[in-house]
N, C-alpha and C positions, 0 to 999 in steps of 0.2 A: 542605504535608503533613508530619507526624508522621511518625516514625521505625514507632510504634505506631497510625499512623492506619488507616481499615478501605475499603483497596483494591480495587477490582474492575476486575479488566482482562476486559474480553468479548472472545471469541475467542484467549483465552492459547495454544491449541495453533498457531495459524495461525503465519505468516511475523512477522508485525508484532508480535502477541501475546506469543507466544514470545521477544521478542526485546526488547519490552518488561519483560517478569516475568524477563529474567535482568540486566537494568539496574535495575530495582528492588531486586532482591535486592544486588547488588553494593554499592548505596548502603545495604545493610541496613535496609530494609525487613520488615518479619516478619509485619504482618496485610493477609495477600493473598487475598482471595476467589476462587477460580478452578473454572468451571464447565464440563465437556463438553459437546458438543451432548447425547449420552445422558441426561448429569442435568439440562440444561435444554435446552427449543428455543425460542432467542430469536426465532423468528416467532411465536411462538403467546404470544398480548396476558397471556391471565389467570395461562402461567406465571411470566412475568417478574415480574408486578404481583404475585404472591404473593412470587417470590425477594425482589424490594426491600421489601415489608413485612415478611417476615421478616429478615432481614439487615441492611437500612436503611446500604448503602457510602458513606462518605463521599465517596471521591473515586474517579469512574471514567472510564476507558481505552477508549473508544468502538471498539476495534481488527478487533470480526466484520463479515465480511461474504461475501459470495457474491462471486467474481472471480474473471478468465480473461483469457486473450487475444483476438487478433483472433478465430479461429475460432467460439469458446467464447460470443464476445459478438453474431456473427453468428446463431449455429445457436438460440442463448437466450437471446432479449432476454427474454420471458415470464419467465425462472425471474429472471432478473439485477435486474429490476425488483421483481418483486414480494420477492423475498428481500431485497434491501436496505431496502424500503423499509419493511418488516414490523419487519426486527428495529433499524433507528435509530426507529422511532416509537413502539415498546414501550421500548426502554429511557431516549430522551429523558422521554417521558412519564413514566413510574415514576422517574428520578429527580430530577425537578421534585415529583413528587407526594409523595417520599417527603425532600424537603428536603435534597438532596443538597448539599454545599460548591461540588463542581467535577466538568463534564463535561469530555471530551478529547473531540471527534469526529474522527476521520480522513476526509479527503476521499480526494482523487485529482486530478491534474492532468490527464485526462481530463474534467474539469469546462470547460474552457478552449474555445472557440472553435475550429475545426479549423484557421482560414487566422488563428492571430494573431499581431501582432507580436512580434519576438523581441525580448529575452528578455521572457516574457510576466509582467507586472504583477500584481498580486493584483486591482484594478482591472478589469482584462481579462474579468472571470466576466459572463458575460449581453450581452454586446457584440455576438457575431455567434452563426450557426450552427454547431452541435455538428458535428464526426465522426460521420457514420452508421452508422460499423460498432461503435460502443461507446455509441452515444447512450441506450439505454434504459438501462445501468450510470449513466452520467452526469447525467442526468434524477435520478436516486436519489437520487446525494450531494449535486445540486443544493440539492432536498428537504434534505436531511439539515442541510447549511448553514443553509437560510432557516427552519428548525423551532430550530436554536437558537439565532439571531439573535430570534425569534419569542419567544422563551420567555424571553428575554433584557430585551426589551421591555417585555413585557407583564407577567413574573411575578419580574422584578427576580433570575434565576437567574446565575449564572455558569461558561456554557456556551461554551468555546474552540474553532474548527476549526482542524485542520490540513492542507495540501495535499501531499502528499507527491510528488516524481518517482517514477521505475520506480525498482520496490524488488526487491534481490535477498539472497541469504546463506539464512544453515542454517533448514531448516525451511521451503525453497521448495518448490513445486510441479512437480516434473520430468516431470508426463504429458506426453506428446505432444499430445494431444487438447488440449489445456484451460489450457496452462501461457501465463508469458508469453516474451519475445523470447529470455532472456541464461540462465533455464535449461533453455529448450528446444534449446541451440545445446549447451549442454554434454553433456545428453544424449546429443545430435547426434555431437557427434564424439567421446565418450568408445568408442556403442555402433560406433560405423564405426572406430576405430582396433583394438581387440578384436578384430572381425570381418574386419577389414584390407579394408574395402570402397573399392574405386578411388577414390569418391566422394561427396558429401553437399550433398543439394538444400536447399537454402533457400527462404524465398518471400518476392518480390517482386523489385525492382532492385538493393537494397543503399542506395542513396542517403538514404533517411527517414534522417533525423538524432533521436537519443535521450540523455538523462539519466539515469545512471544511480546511485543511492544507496546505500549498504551501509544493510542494516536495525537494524545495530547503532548506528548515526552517528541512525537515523530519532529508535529509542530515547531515544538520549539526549536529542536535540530535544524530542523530546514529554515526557522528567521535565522538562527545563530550564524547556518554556512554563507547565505546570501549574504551575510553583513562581512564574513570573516576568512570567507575561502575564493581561491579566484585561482581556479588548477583542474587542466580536463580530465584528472584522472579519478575515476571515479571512487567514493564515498560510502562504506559500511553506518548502516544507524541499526542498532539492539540493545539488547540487553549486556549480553555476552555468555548470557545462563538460557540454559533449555531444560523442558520436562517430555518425562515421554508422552504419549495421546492416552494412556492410561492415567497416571497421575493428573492430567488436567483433567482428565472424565471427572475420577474420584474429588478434586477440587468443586471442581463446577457441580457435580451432585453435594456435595456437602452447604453448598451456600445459597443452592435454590432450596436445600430442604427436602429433596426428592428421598424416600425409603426403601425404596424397588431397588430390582437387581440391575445387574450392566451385563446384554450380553453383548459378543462379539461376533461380528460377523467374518469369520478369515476366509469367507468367497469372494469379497470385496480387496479392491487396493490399498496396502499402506502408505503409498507413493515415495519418497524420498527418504531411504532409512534414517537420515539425519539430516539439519541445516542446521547449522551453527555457526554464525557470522562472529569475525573476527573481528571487535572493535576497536582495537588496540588504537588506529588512526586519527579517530574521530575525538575520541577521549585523549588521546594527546593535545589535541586543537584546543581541548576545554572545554568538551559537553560529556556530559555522561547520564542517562534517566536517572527518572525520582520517583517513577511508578511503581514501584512491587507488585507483581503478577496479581497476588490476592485482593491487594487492595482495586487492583486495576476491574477484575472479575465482578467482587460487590459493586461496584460503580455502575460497568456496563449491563447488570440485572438488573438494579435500579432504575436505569434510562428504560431498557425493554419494557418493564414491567410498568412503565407510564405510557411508554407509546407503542404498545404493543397492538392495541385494535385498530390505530391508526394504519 
């Protein structure tokens, strides 16, 4: 990419989005195409296909999507499926059609096998059965993968995926309802330390073991690959370190300051005993994060705690 080339990051306002478009700029970057859901809605096929003929981006940032947590991907597989799947086939398609240089696609390492080996291999994808309670999101990205491996093939395009671990930092999702693990804990104990409530429930045992990425470190990985990877085979981004849902509790209470107890709720699901991405690929290429889980934590309570009423 050109300093002056014609960028389009889809879903700029989201977590990934946002965090991509301020790594772009940082590198000075200046022709950024960036769209609302209001001025576009990337499920709907004929407005995308109008955006990319008119526009015609050279290189885009695959970063929209519909996501949530365990609850969120329980209560709506319906929406999680058909949103996802809506808006990577409108815009894979229009920018094959429209002669694009370079796709980014983000996955998710919910893609993965629920019982798989640790640390899980890029290899690993299609081996066994999915996680039930995220299966219809993962089913999606699946798709999303074998559509630009597909188009890769067949129409000679150069379409990259990337697998991201749990992604956290500014511009996350802090509902209750709908968020995922590390800012709904913040929430958690920022609103009970305020309230000075005795206590704060959690769900499940604590024990599921989790990866966790600053979205700033994602960022960078994703200009790094566009600039330096051109191979459909998809792309582990983490750490390569995990803690378990307990240790991040006791983390995340220690830095908002919360005094109260942690109970657990083990009526609730712990979802995937493990995810632990194997980086080994990507870190050979020449990226590896700079984020430290803790520093990453004080950061994103930071960000919260300014735009929290917002």
């Amino acid at each position: 990419m050109n300093r002056d080339s014609k960028i389009y990051v889809a879903g700029h306002r989201g977590l990934v989005g946002s965090a991509i478009v301020r790594a772009l700029q940082k590198e000075g970057f200046t022709n950024l195409l960036l769209r609302t859901h209001k001025e576009l809605d990337l499920t709907n096929q004929q407005a995308v296909a109008d955006f990319f003929a008119q526009e015609r981006p050279e290189y885009i940032f695959l970063s929209a999507a519909k996501v949530g947590g365990i609850m969120a991907n329980k209560t709506s597989p319906a929406d999680f499926i058909y949103s996802n799947l809506a808006i990577q086939t409108n815009i894979i398609h229009s920018a094959y059609v429209n002669k694009a240089k370079k796709l980014l696609f983000l996955g998710s390492s919910c893609i993965y096998p629920k019982l798989c080996p640790q640390p899980i291999k890029e290899e690993y994808l299609l081996s066994a059965e999915l996680e039930p309670s995220n299966k219809a999101y993962a089913i999606a990205k699946i798709a999303g993968i074998i559509m630009c491996q597909s188009y890769n093939e067949q129409y000679g395009t150069n379409f990259i995926s990337l697998m991201p671990t749990n992604l956290y930092g500014p511009n996350d999702n802090f509902d209750l309802e709908n968020s995922h693990v590390l800012p709904a804990m913040i929430r958690k104990f920022h609103e009970a330390k305020v309230s000075q409530a005795p206590s704060v429930t959690l769900w499940g045992t604590g024990s599921a073991m989790r990866e966790f990425l600053h979205v700033d470190d994602l960022a960078i990985a994703s200009l790094f690959l566009m600039q330096n990877y051109n191979d459909s085979s998809i792309v582990n981004v983490g750490t390569g370190e995990d803690v378990t849902i307990k240790e991040l509790a006791e983390k995340i209470k220690k830095i908002v300051g919360y005094e109260g107890e942690i109970n657990w709720d083990t009526r609730k699901p712990d979802g995937t005993p493990r995810k632990l991405l194997d980086v080994s690929k990507i870190n050979s290429l020449g990226w590896k994060h700079s984020v430290p889980l803790d520093e990453g934590i004080i950061s994103a309570y930071k960000w919260f705690k300014v735009n929290y009423k917002k």
